[in-house]
Backbone of each chain as ProteinMPNN parsed JSONL, in Angstrom:
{"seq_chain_A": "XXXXXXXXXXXXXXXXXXXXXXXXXXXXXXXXXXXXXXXXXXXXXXXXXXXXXXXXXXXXXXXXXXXXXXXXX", "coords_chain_A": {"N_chain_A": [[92.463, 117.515, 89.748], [92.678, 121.038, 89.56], [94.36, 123.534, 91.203], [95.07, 126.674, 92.883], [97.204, 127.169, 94.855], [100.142, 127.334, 94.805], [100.635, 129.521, 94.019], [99.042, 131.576, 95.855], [100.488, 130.911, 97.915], [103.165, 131.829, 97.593], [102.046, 134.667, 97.26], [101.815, 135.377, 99.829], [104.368, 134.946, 100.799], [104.925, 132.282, 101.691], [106.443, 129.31, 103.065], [106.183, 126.019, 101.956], [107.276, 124.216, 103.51], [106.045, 125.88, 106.42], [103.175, 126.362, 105.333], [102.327, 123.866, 105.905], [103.308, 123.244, 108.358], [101.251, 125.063, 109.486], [98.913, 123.773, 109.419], [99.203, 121.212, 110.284], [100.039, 118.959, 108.63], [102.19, 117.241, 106.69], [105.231, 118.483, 105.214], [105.467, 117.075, 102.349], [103.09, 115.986, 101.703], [101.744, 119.001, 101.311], [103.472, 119.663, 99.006], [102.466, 117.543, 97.625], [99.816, 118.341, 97.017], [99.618, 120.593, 95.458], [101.824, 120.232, 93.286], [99.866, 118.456, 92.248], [99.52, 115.718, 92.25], [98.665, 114.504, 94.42], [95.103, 114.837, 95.818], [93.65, 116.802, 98.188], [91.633, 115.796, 101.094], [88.134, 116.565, 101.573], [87.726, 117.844, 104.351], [90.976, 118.877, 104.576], [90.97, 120.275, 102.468], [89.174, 122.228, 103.366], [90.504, 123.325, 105.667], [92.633, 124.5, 104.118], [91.115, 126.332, 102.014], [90.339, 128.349, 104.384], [93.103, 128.845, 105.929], [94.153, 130.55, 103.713], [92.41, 132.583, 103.119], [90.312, 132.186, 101.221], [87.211, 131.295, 99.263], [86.723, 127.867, 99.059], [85.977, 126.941, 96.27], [87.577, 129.073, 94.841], [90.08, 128.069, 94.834], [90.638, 125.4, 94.544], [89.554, 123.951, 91.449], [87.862, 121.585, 89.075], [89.31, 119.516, 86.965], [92.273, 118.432, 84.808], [95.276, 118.429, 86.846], [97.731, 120.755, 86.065], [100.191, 119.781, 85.323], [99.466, 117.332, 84.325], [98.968, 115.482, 86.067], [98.565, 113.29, 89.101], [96.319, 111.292, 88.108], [94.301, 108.625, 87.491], [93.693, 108.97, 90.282]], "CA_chain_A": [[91.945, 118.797, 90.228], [93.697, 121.786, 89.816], [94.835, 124.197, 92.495], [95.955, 127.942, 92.78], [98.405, 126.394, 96.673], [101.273, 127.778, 94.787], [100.548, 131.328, 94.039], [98.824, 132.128, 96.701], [101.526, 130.604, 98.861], [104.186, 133.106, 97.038], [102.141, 135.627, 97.659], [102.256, 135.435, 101.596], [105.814, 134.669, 101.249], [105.45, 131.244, 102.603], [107.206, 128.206, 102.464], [105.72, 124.301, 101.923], [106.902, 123.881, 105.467], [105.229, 127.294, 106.884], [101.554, 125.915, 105.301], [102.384, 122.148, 106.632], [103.254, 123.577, 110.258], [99.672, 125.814, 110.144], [97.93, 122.821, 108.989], [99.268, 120.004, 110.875], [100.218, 118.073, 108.176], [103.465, 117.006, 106.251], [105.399, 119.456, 103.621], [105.526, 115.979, 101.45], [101.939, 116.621, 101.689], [101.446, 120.328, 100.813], [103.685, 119.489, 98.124], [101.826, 117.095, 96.522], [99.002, 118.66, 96.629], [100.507, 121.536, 94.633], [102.033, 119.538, 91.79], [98.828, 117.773, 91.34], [99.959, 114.765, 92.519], [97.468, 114.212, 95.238], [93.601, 115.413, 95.895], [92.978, 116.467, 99.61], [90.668, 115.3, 101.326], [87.643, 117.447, 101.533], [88.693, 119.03, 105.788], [91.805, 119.439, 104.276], [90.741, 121.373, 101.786], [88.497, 123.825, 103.596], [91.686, 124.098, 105.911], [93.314, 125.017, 103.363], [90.478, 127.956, 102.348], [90.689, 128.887, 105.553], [94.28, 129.491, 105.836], [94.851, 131.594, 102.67], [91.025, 133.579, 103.204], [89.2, 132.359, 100.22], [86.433, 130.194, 99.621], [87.201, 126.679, 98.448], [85.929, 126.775, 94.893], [88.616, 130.047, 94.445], [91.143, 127.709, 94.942], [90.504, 124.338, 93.64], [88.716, 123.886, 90.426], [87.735, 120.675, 88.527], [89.867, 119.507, 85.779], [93.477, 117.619, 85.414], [95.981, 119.11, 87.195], [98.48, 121.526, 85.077], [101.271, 118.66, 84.473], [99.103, 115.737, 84.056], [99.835, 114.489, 87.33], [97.105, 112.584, 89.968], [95.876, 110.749, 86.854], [94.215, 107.455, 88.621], [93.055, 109.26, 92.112]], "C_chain_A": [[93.069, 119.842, 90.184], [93.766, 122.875, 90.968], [95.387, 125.586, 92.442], [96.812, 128.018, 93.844], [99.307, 127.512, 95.839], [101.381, 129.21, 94.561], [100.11, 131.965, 94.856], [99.364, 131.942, 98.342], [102.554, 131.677, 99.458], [103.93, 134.233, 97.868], [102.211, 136.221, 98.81], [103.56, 135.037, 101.714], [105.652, 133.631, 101.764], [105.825, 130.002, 102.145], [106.238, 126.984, 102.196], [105.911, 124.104, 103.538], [106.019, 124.557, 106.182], [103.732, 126.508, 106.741], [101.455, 124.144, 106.012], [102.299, 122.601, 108.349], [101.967, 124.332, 110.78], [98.925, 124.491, 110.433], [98.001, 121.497, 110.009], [99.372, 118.969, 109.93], [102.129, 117.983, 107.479], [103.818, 117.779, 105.663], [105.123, 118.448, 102.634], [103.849, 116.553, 100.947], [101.214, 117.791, 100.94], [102.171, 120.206, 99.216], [103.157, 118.397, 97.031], [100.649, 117.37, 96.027], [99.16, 119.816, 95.518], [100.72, 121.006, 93.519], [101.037, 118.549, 91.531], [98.995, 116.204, 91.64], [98.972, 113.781, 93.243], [96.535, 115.33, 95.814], [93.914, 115.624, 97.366], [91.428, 115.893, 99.893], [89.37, 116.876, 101.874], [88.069, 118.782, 103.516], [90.115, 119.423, 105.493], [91.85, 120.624, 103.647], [90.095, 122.647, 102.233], [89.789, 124.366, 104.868], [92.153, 124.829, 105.407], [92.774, 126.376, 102.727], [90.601, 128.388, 103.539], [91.725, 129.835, 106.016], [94.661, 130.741, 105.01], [93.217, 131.953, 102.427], [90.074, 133.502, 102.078], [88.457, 131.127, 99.962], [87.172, 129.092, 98.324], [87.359, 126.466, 96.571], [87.078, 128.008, 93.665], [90.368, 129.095, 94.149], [91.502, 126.629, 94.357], [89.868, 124.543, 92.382], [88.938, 122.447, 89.632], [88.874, 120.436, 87.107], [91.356, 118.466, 86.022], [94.707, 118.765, 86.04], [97.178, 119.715, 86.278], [99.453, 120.775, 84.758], [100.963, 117.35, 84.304], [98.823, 115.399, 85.119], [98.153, 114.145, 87.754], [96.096, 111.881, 88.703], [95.729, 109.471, 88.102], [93.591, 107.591, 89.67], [91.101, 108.993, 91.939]], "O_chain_A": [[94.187, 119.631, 90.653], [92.781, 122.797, 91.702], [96.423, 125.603, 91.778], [97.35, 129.125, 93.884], [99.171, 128.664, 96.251], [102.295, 129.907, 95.002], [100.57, 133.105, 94.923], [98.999, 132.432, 99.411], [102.819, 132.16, 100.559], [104.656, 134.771, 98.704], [102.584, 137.385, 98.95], [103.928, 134.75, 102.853], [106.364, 133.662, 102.768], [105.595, 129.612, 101.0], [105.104, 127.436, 102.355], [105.097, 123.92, 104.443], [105.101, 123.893, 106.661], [103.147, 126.086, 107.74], [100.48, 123.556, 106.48], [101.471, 122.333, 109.219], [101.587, 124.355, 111.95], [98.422, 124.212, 111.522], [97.007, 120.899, 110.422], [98.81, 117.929, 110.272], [103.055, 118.673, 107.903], [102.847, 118.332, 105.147], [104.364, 118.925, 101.791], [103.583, 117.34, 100.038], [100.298, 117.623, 100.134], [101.51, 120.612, 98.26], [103.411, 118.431, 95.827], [100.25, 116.936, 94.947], [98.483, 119.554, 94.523], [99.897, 121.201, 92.624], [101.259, 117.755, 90.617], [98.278, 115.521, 90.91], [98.582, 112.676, 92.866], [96.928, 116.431, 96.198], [94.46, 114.665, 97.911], [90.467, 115.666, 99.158], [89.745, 117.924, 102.399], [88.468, 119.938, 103.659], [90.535, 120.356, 106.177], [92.435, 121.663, 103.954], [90.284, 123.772, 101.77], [90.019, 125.566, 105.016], [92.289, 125.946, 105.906], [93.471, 127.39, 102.735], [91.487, 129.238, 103.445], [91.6, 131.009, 106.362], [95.292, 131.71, 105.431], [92.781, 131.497, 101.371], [89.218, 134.358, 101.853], [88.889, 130.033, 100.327], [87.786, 129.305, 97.279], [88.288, 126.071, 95.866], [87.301, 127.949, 92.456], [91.369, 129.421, 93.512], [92.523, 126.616, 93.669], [89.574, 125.735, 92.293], [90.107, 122.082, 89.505], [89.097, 121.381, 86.351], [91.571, 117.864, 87.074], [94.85, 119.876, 85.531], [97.642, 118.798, 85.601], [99.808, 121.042, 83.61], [101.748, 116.411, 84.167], [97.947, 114.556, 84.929], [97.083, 114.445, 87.223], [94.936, 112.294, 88.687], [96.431, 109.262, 89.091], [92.945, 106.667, 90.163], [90.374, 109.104, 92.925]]}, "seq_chain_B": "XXXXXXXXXXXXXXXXXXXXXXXXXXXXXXXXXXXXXXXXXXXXXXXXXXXXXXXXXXXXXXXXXXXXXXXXXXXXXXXXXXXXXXXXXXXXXXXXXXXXXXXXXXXXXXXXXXXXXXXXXXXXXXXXXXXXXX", "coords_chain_B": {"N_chain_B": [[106.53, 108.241, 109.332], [105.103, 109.885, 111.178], [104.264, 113.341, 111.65], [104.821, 115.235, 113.073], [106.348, 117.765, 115.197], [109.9, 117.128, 115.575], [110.378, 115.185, 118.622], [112.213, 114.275, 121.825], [113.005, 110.969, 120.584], [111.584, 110.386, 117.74], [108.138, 109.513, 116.596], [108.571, 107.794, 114.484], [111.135, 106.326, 114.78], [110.838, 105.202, 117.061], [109.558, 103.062, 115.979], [110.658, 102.253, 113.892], [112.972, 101.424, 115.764], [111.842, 99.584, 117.765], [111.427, 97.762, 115.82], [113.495, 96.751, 114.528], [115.028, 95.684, 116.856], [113.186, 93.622, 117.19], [113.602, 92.035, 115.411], [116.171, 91.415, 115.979], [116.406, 89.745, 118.21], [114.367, 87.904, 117.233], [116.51, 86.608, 115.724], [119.05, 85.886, 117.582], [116.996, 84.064, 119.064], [117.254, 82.151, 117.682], [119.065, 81.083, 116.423], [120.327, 80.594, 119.203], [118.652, 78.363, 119.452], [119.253, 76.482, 117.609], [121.812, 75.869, 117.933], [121.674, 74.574, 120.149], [120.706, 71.865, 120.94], [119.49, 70.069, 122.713], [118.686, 71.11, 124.643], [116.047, 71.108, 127.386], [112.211, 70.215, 126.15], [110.372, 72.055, 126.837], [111.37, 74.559, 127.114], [112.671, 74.843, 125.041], [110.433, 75.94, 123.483], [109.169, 78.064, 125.098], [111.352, 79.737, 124.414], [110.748, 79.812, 121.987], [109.055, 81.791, 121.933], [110.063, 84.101, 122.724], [110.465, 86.674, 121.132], [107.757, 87.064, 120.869], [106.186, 89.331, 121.948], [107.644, 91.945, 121.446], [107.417, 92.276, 119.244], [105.012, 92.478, 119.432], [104.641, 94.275, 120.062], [105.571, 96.148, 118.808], [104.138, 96.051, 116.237], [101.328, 97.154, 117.628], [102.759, 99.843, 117.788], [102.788, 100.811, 115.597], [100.682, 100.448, 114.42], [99.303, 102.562, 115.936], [101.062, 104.65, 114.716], [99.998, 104.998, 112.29], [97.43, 105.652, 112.485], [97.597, 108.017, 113.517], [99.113, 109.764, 111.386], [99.563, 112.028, 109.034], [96.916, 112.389, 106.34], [98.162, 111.675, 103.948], [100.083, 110.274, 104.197], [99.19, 108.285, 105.222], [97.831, 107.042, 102.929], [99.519, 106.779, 101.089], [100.759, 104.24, 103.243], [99.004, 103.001, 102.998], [98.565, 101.822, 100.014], [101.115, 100.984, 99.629], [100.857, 98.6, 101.616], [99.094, 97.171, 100.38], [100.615, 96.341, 97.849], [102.243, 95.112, 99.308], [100.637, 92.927, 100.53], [99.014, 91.311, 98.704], [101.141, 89.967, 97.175], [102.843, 88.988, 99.135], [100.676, 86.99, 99.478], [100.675, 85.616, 97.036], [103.149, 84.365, 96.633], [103.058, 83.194, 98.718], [101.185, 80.946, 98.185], [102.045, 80.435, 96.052], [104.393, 78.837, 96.574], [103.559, 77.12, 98.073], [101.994, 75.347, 96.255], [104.083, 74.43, 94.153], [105.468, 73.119, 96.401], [103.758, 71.209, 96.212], [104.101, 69.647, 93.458], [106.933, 69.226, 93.245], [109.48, 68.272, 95.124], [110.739, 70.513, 97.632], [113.641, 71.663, 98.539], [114.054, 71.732, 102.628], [115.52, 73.42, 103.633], [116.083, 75.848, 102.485], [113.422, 76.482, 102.096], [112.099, 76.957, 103.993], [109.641, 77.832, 106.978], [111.644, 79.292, 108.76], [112.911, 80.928, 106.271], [111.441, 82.386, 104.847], [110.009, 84.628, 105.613], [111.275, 86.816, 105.401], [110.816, 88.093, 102.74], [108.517, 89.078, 102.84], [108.879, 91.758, 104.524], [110.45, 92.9, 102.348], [108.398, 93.134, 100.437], [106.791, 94.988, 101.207], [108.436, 97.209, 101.752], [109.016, 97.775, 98.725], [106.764, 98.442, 97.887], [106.238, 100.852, 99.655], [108.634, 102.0, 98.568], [107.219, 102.476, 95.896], [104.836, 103.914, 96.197], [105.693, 106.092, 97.305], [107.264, 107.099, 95.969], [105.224, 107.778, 93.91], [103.7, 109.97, 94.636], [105.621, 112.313, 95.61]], "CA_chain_B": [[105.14, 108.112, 109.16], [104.846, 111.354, 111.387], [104.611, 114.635, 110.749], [104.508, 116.245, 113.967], [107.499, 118.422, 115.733], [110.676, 116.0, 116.292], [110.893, 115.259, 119.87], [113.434, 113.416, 121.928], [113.178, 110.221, 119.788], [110.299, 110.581, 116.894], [107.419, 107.8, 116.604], [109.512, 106.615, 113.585], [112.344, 105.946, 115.113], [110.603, 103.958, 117.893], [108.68, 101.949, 115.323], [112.234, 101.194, 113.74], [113.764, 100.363, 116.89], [111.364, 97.952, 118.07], [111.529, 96.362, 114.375], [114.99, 95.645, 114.41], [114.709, 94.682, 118.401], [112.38, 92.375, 117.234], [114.281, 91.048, 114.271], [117.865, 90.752, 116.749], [115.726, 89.164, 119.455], [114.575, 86.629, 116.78], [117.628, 85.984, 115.087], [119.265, 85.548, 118.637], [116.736, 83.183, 119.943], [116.921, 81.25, 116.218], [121.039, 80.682, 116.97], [120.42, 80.267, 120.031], [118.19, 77.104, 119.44], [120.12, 75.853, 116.88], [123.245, 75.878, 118.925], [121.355, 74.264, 122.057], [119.45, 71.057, 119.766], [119.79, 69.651, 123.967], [117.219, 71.879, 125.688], [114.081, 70.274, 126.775], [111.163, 70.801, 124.548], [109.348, 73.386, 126.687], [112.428, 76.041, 127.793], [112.739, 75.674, 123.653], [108.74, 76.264, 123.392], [109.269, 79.162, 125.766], [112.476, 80.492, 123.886], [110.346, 80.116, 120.265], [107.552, 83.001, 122.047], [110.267, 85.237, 123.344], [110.152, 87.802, 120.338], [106.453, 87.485, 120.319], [105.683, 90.667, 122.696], [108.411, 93.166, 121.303], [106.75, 92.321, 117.894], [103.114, 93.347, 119.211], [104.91, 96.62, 120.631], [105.952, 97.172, 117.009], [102.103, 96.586, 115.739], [101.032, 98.58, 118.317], [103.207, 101.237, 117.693], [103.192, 101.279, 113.77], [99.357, 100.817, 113.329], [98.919, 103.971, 116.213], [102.118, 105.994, 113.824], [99.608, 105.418, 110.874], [96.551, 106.166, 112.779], [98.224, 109.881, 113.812], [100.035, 110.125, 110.269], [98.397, 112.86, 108.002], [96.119, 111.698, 105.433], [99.027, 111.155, 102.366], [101.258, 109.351, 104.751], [97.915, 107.332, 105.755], [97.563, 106.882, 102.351], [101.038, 105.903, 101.063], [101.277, 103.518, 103.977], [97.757, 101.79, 102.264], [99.13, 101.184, 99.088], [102.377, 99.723, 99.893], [100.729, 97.27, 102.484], [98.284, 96.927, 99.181], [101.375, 95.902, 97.089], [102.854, 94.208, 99.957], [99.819, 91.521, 101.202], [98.861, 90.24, 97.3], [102.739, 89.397, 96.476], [103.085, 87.539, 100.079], [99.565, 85.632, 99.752], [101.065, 84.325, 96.429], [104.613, 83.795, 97.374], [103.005, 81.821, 99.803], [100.543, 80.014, 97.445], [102.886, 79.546, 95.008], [105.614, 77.591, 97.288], [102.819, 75.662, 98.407], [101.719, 74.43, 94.737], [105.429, 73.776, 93.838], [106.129, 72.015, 97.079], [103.217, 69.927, 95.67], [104.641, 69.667, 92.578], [108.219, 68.751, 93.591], [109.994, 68.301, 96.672], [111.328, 71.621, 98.081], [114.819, 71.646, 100.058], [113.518, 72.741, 103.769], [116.816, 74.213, 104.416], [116.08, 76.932, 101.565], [112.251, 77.016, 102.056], [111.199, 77.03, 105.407], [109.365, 79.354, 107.574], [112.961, 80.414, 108.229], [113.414, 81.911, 105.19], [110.626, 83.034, 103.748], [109.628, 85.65, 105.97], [112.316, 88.221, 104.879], [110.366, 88.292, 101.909], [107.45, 90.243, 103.215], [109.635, 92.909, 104.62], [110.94, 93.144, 101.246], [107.782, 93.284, 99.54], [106.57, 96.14, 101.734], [109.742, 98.276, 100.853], [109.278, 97.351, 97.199], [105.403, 99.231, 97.852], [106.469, 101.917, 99.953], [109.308, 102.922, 97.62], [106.481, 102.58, 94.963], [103.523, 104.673, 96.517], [106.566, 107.443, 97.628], [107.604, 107.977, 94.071], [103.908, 108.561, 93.265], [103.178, 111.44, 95.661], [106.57, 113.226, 95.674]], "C_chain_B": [[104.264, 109.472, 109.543], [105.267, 111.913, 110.929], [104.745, 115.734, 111.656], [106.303, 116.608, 114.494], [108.388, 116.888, 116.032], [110.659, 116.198, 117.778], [112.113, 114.082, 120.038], [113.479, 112.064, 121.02], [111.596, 109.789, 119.191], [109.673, 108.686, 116.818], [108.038, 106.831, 115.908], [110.201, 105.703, 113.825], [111.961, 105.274, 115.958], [109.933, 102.723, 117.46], [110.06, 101.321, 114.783], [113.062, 100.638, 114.68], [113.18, 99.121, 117.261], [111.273, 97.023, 116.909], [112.425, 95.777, 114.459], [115.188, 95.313, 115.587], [114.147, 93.243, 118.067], [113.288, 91.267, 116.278], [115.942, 90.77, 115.373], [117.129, 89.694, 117.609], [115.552, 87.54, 118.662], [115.505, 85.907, 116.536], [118.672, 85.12, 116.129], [118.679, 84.018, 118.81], [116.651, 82.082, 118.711], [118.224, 80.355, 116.432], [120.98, 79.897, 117.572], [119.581, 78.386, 120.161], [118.861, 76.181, 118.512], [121.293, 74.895, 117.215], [123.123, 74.932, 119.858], [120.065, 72.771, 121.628], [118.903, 69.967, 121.424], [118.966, 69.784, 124.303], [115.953, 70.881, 125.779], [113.202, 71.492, 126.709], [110.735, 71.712, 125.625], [110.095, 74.976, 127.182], [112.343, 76.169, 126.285], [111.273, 76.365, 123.358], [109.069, 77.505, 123.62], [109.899, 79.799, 125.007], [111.383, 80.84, 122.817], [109.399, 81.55, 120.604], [108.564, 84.465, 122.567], [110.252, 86.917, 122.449], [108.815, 88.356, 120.134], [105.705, 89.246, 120.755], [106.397, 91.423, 122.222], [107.604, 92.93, 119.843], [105.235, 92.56, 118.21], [103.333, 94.351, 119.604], [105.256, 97.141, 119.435], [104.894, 97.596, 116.73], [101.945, 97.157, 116.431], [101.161, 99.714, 117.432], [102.947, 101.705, 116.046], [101.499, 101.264, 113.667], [99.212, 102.894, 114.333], [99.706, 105.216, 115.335], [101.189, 105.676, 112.314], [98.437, 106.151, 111.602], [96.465, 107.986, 113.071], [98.839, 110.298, 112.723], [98.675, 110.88, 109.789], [98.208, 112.213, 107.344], [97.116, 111.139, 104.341], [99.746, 110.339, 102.882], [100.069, 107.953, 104.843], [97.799, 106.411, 104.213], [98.5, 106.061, 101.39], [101.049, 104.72, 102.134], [100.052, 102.137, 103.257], [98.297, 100.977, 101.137], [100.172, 100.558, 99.525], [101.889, 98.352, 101.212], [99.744, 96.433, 100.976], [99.336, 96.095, 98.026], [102.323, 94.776, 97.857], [101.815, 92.625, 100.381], [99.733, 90.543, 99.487], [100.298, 89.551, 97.31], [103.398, 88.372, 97.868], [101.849, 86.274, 100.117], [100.324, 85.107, 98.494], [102.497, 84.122, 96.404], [104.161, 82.272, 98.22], [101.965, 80.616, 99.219], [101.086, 79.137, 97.037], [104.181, 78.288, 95.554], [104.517, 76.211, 97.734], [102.42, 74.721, 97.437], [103.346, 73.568, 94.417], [105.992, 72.539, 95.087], [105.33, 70.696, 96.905], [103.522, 69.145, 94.83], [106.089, 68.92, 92.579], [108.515, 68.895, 94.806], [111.434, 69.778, 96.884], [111.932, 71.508, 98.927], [114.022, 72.446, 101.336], [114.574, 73.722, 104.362], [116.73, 75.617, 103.7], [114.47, 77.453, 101.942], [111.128, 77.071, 102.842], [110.495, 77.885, 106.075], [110.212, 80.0, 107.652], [113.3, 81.025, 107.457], [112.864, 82.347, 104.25], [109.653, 84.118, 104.327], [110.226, 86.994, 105.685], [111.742, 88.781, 103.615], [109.34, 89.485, 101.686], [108.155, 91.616, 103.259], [109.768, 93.689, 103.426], [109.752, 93.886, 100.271], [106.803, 94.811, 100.113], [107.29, 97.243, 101.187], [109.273, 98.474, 99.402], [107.706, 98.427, 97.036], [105.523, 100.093, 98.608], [107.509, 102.484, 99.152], [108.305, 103.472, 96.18], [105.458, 103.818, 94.76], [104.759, 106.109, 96.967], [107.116, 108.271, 96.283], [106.57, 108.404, 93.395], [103.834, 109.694, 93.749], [104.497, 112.479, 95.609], [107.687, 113.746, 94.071]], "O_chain_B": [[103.35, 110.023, 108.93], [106.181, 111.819, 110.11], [104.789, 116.912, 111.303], [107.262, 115.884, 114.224], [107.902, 115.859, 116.501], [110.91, 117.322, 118.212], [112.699, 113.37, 119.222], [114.573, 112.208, 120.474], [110.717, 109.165, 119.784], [110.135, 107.547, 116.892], [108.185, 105.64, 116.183], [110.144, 104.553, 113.39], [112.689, 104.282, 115.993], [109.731, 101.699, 118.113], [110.502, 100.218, 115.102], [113.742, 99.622, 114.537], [113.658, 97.99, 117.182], [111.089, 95.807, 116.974], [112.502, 94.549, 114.489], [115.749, 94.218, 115.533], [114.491, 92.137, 118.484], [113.525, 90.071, 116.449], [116.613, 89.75, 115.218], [117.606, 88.569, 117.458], [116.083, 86.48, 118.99], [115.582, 84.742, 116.925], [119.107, 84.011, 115.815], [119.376, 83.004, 118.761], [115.9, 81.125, 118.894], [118.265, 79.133, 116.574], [121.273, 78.733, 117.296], [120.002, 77.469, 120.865], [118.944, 75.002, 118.853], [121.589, 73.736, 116.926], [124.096, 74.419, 120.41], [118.883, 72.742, 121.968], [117.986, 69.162, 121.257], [118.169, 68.856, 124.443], [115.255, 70.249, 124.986], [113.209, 72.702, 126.934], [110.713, 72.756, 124.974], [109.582, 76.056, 127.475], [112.021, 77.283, 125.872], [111.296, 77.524, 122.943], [109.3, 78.233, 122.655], [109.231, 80.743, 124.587], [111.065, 82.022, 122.691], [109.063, 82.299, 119.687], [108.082, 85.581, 122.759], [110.078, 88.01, 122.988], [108.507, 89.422, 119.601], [105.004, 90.007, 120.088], [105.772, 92.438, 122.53], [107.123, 94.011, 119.503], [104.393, 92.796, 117.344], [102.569, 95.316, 119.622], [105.248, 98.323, 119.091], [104.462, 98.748, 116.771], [102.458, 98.245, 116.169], [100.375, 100.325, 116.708], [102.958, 102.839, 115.568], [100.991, 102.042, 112.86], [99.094, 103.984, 113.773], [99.272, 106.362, 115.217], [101.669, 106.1, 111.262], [98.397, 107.357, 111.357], [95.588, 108.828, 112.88], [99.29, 111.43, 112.902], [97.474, 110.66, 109.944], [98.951, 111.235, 107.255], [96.798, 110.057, 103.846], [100.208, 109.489, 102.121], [100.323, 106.801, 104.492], [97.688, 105.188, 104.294], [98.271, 104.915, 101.003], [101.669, 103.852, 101.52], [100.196, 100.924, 103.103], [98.477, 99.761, 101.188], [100.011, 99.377, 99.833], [102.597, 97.396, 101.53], [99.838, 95.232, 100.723], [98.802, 95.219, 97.345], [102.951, 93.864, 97.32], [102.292, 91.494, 100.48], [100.249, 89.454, 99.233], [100.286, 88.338, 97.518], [104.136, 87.392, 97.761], [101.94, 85.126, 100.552], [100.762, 83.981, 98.727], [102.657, 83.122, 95.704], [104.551, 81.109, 98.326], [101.947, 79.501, 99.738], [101.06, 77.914, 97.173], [104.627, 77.271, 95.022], [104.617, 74.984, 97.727], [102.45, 73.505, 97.627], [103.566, 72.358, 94.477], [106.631, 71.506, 94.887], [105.712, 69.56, 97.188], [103.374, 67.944, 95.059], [106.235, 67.978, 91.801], [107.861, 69.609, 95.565], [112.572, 69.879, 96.426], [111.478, 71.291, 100.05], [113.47, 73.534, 101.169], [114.473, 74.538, 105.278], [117.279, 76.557, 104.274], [114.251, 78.658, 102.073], [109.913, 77.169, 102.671], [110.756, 79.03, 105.706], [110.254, 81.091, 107.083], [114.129, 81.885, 107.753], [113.304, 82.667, 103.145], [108.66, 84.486, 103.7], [109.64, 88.074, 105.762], [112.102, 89.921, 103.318], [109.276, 90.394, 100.858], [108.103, 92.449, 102.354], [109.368, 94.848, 103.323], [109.958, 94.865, 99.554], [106.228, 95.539, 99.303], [106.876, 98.045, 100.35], [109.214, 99.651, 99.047], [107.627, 99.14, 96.035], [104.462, 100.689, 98.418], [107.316, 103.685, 98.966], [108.514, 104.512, 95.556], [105.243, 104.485, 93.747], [104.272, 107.226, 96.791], [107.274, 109.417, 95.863], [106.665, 109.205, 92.465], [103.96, 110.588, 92.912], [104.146, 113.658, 95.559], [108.562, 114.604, 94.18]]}, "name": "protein", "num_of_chains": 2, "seq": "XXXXXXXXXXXXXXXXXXXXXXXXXXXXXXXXXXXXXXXXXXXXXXXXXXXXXXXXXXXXXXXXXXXXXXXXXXXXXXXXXXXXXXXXXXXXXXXXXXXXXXXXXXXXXXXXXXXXXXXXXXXXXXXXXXXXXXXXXXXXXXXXXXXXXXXXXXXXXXXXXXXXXXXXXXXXXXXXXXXXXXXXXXXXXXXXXXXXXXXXXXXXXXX"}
């Protein structure tokens, strides 16, 4: 699945830690979701719209993630 | 395993303390029987259970530090028990076929010394499932 996490991270200026400490979860976490690495789980994900104000399907979209990665999930 | 604010000493760190508590405690009362071949049988009985309770405060503590871990830690902690249970059920198969097979020194292949293995094989699946995700 791919993800727009990292640009619309930027553009609030915030860090991997910053969206881990809203969220309640790990940076390890935020960062893997980012490089594609690992899928959230769907309450993660609408956290995650939530946080950065747009609906879910703005943010995720179907497909492999931009370096291959999460291949297997 | 957590992910939440450090406080005075994080869940981690109390899941690793009581591990290696548990592992001195054994090793101790392992010596200690060794040392003492004298004792009657039920003070040794007694001695063989004394690690048993600091090792269910570990479980305890380590299944509740997955149960509160965010979902990737939750998830990492699956796989490596996933890479860790197959490789101890046949560890432990396989010694049992071979000790059918041939006669296996007990000084090399006893319960004593084939529990370190697990440990091992845990590590060997949490270093595994950590290099996936990060």
């Amino acid at each position: 699945m791919r993800n727009r996490l990292k640009v619309l991270r930027a553009e609030r200026d915030w860090s991997q830690a910053d969206v881990a400490d809203k969220l309640g979860v790990s940076r390890q976490t935020i960062n893997a979701i980012e490089t594609g690495k690992y899928d959230p789980s769907l309450p993660l994900a609408f956290s995650l719209a939530g946080l950065f104000g747009h609906p879910l399907e703005s943010i995720f979209t179907p497909g492999p993630a931009a370096d291959g990665a999460n291949a297997g999930q | 395993m957590s992910s939440k604010p450090a406080r005075f000493m994080s869940e981690d760190a109390v899941i690793i303390t009581l591990g290696v508590s548990w592992l001195v405690l054994y090793l101790g009362v392992r010596f200690f029987l060794e040392a003492n071949p004298g004792l009657e049988h039920g003070v040794r009985l007694g001695l063989a259970f004394v690690p048993t309770p600091v090792f269910a405060l570990f479980l305890w503590k380590f299944v509740k530090g997955i149960r509160t871990a965010d979902e990737l830690e939750r998830r990492i902690q699956l796989e490596a028990l996933a890479v860790a249970f197959p490789l101890g059920l046949l560890l432990l198969t396989t010694l049992g076929l071979v000790q059918r097979a041939v006669e296996l020194n007990f000084q090399d292949w006893s319960y004593n010394h084939v529990w370190p293995y697990f440990w091992f094989f845990y590590l060997v699946g949490l270093w595994i499932a950590r290099k996936r995700y990060t």
